[in-house]
Short mmCIF file of the C-alpha atoms (twelve columns), coordinates in Angstrom:
data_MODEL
# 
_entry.id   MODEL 
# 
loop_
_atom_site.group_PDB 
_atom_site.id 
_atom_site.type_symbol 
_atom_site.label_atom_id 
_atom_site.label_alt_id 
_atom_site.label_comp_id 
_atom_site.label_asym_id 
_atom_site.label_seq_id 
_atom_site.Cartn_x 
_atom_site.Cartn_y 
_atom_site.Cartn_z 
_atom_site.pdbx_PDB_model_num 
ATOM 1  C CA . UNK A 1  36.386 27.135 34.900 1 
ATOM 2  C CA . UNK A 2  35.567 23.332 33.839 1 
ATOM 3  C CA . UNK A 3  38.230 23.464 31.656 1 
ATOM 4  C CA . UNK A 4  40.689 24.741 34.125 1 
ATOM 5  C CA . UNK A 5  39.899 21.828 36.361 1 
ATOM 6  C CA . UNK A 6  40.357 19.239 33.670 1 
ATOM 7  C CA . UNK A 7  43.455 20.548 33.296 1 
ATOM 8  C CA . UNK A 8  44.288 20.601 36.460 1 
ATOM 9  C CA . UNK A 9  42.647 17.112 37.446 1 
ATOM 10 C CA . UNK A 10 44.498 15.031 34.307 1 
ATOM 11 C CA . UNK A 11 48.120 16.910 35.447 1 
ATOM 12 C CA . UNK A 12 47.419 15.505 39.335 1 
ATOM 13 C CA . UNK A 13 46.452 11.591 37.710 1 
ATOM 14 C CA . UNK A 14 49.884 12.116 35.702 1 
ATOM 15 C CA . UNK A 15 51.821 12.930 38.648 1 
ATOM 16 C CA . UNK A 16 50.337 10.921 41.037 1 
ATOM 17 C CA . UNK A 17 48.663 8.073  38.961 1 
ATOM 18 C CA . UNK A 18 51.092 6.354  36.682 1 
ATOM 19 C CA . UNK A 19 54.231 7.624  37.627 1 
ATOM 20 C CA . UNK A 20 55.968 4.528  36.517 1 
ATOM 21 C CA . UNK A 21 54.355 4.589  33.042 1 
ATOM 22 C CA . UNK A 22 54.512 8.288  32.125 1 
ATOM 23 C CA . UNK A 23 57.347 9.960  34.026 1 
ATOM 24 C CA . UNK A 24 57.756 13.697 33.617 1 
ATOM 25 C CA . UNK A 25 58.020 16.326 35.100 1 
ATOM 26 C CA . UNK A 26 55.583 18.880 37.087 1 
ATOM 27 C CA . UNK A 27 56.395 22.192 37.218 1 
ATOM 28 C CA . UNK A 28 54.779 25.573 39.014 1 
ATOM 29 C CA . UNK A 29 54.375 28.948 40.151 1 
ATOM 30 C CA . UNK A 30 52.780 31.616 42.399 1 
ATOM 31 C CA . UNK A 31 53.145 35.215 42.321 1 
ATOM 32 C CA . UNK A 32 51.194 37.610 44.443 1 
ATOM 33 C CA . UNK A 33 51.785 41.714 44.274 1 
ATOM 34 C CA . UNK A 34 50.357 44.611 46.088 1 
ATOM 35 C CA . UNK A 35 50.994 48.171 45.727 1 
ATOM 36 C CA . UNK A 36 49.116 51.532 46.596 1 
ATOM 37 C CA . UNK A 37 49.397 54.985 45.910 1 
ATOM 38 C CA . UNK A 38 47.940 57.962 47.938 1 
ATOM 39 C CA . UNK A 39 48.805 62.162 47.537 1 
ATOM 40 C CA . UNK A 40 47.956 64.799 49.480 1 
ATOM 41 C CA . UNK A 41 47.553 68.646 48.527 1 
ATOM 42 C CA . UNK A 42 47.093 70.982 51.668 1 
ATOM 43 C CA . UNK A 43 45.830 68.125 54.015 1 
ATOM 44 C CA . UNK A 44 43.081 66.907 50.664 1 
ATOM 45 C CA . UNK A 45 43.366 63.976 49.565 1 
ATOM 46 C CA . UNK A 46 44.159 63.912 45.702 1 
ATOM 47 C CA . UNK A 47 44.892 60.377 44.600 1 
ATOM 48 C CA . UNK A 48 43.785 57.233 46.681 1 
ATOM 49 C CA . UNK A 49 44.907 53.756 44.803 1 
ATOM 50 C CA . UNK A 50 46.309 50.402 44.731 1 
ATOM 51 C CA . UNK A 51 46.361 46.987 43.075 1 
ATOM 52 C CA . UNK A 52 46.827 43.616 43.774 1 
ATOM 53 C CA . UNK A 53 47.765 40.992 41.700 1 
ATOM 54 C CA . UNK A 54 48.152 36.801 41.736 1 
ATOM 55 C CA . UNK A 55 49.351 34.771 38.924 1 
ATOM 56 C CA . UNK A 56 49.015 31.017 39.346 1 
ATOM 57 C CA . UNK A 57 50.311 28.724 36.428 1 
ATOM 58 C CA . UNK A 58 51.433 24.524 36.380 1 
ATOM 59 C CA . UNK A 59 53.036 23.075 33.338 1 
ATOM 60 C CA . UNK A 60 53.524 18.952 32.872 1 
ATOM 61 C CA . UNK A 61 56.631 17.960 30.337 1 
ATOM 62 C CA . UNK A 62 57.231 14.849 29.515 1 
ATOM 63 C CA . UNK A 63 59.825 13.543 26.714 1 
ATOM 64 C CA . UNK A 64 60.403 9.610  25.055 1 
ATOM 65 C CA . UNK A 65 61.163 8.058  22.043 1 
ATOM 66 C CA . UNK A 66 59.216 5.821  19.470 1 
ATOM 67 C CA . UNK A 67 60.205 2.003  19.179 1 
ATOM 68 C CA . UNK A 68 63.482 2.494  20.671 1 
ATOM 69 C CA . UNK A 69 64.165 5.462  18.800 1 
ATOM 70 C CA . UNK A 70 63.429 4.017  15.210 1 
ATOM 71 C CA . UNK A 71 60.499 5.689  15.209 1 
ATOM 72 C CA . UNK A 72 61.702 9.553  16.331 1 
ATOM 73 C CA . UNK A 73 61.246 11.426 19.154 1 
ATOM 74 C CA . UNK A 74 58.312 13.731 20.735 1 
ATOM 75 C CA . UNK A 75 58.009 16.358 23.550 1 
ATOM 76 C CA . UNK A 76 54.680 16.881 25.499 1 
ATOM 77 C CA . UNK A 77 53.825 20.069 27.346 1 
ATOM 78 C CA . UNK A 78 50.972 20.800 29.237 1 
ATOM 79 C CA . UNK A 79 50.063 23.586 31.001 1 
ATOM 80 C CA . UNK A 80 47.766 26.125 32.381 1 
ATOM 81 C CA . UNK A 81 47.630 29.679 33.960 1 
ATOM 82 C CA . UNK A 82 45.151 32.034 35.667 1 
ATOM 83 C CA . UNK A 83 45.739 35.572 36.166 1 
ATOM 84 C CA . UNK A 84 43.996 38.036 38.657 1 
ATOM 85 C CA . UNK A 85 44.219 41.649 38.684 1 
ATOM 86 C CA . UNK A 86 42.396 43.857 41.679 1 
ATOM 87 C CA . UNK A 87 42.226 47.595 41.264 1 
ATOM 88 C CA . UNK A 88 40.978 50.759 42.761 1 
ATOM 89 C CA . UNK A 89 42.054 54.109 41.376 1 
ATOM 90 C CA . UNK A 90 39.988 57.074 43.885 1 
ATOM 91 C CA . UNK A 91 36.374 55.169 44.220 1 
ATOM 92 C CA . UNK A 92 36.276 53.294 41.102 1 
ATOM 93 C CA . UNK A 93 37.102 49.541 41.657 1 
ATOM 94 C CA . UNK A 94 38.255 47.300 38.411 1 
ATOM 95 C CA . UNK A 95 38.590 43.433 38.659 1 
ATOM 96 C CA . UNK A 96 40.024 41.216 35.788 1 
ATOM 97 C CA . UNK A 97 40.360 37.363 35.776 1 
ATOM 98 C CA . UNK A 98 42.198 35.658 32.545 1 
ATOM 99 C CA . UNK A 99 42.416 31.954 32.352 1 
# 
């Protein structure tokens, strides 16, 4: 978690900070998913579940040369993602969070 907002804090002084000085670009995405299942077998319930899932993720690229190009090239990426998964299969309830 205090890694994550590093992450996140140096990408937002990047952007907003020096823009002049290190131009890049900022990058994103969201993704949210829900789904459920439920069967029935003579008016009894047999299966009862769903999910739901968010992904979050940010990457910063930025791309220059050295001494005018003399001195070779370099590419910088930076990024992050966090991953949530929500279950519940019948009564059981699962809950997963990656970073």
């Amino acid at each position: 978690m205090r890694l994550r907002l590093l992450l996140y804090s140096f990408l937002l002084g990047l952007f907003c900070g020096v823009p002049g000085v290190l131009a890049g670009e900022l990058s994103g995405s969201a993704e949210v998913r829900y789904g459920s299942y439920q069967a029935e077998v003579d008016g009894v319930s047999v299966a009862d579940s769903s999910h739901f899932v968010q992904q979050y993720s940010t990457m910063y690229n930025m791309q220059g040369v050295f001494h005018g190009g003399r001195g070779g090239q370099y590419n910088l990426g930076l990024g992050g993602e966090w991953t949530g998964i929500k279950s519940r299969v019948d009564t059981e309830d699962i809950d997963i969070s990656t970073a």
